[in-house]
PAZAVO-336289 format. One record per residue (C-alpha): residue number from 1; x, z, y; residue in three letters; chain. Coordinates in steps of 0.1 Angstrom, whole numbers. Each point is the difference from the previous one (the first is absolute). Layout:
n,xx,zz,yy,res,chain
NUM,X,Z,Y,ALA,A
...
end
This chain:
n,xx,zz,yy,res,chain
1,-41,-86,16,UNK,A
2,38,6,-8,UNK,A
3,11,21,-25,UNK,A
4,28,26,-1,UNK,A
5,26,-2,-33,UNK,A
6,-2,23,-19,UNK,A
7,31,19,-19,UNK,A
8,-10,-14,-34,UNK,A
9,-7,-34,14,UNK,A
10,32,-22,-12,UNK,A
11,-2,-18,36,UNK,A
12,9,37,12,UNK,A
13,31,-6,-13,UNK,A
14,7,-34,10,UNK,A
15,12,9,33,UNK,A
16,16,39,-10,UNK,A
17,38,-17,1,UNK,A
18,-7,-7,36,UNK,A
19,-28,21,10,UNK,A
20,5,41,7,UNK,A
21,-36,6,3,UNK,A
22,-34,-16,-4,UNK,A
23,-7,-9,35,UNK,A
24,32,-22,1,UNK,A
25,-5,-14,-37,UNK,A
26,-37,-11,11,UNK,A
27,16,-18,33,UNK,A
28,24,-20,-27,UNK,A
29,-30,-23,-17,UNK,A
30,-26,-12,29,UNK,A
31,-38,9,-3,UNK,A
32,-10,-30,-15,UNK,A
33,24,2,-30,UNK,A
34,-2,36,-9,UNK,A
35,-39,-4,2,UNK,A
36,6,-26,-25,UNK,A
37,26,16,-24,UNK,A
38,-23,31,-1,UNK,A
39,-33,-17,-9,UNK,A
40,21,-15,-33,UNK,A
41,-5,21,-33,UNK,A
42,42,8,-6,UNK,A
43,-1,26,-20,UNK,A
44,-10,-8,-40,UNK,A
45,-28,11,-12,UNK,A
46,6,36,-21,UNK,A
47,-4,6,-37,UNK,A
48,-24,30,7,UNK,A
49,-36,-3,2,UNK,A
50,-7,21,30,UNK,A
51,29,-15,21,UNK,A
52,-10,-32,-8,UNK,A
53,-34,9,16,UNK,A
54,19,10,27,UNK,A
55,20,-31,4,UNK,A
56,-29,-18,-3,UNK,A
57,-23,14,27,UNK,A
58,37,4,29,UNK,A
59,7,-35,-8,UNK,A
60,-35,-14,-5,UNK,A
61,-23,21,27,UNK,A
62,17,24,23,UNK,A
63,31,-24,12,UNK,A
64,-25,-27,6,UNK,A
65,-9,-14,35,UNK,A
66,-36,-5,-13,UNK,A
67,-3,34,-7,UNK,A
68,18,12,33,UNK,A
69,-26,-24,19,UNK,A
70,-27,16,-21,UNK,A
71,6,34,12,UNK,A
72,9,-7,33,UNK,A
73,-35,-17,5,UNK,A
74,-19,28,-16,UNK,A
75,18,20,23,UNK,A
76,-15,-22,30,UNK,A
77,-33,1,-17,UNK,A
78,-1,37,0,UNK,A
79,9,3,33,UNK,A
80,-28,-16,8,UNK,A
81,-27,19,-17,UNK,A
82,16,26,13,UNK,A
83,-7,-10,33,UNK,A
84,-35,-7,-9,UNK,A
85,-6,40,-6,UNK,A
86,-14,14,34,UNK,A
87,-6,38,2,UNK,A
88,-21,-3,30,UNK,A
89,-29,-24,-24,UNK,A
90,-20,17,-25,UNK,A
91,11,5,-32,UNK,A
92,-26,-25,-14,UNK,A
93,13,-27,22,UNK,A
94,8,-35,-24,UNK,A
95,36,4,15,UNK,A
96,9,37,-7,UNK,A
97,-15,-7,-35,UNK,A
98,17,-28,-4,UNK,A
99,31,12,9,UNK,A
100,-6,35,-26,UNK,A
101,-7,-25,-27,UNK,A
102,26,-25,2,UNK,A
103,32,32,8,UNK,A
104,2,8,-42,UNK,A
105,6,-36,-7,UNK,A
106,30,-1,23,UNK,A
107,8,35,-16,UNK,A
108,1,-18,-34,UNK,A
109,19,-27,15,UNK,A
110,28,20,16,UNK,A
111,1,23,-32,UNK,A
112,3,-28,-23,UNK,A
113,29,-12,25,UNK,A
114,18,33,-6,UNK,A
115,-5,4,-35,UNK,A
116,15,-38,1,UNK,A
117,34,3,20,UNK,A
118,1,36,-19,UNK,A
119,2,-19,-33,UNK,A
120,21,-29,11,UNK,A
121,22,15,23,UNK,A
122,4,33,-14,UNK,A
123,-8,35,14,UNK,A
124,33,9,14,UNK,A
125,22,-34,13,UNK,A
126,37,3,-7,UNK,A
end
């Protein structure tokens, strides 16, 4: 998956001389290298605690590919209990139960996921 800069991201500003807008700075590096100049750590790391937890889980978790392949598979996993959940079967059916049982671990998942990007990305982008 490729990300979009962000304004605080010094690669934002890598391409403002030429760029006017985000869509034509993006077109300026190729896929390839701005997927690699955003999965490097360049800001340093903070003197305060807290955003030094917060560096630590952007640049460690959440900007990951092994945690965007995570998510994206428990995603595809979900669908498919999902699918498993027929209204027309009784409710005591192994699928329907299965499928009851297994929905708030993806629930924890996805809000753990949340919580994550929340910390690391921040609330509101700018």
């Amino acid at each position: 998956l490729f990300r979009t800069l962000y304004r605080g991201h010094p690669y934002y500003k890598k391409g403002a001389a030429f760029a006017k807008n985000q869509f034509q700075q993006r077109s300026l590096l190729s896929k390839r290298q701005l997927n690699e100049e955003l999965s490097k750590a360049p800001e340093p790391m903070p003197s305060n605690w807290f955003h030094k937890i917060c560096w630590w889980i952007r640049w460690k978790i959440v900007v990951t590919k092994w945690f965007d392949g995570f998510i994206i598979a428990m995603i595809l996993v979900n669908c498919f209990f999902i699918s498993l959940n027929s209204p027309p079967r009784e409710k005591s059916h192994w699928t329907n139960r299965l499928s009851e049982e297994a929905e708030p671990y993806f629930a924890a998942i996805f809000l753990m996921e949340m919580v994550l990007k929340f910390i690391g990305l921040g609330f509101i982008r700018r």
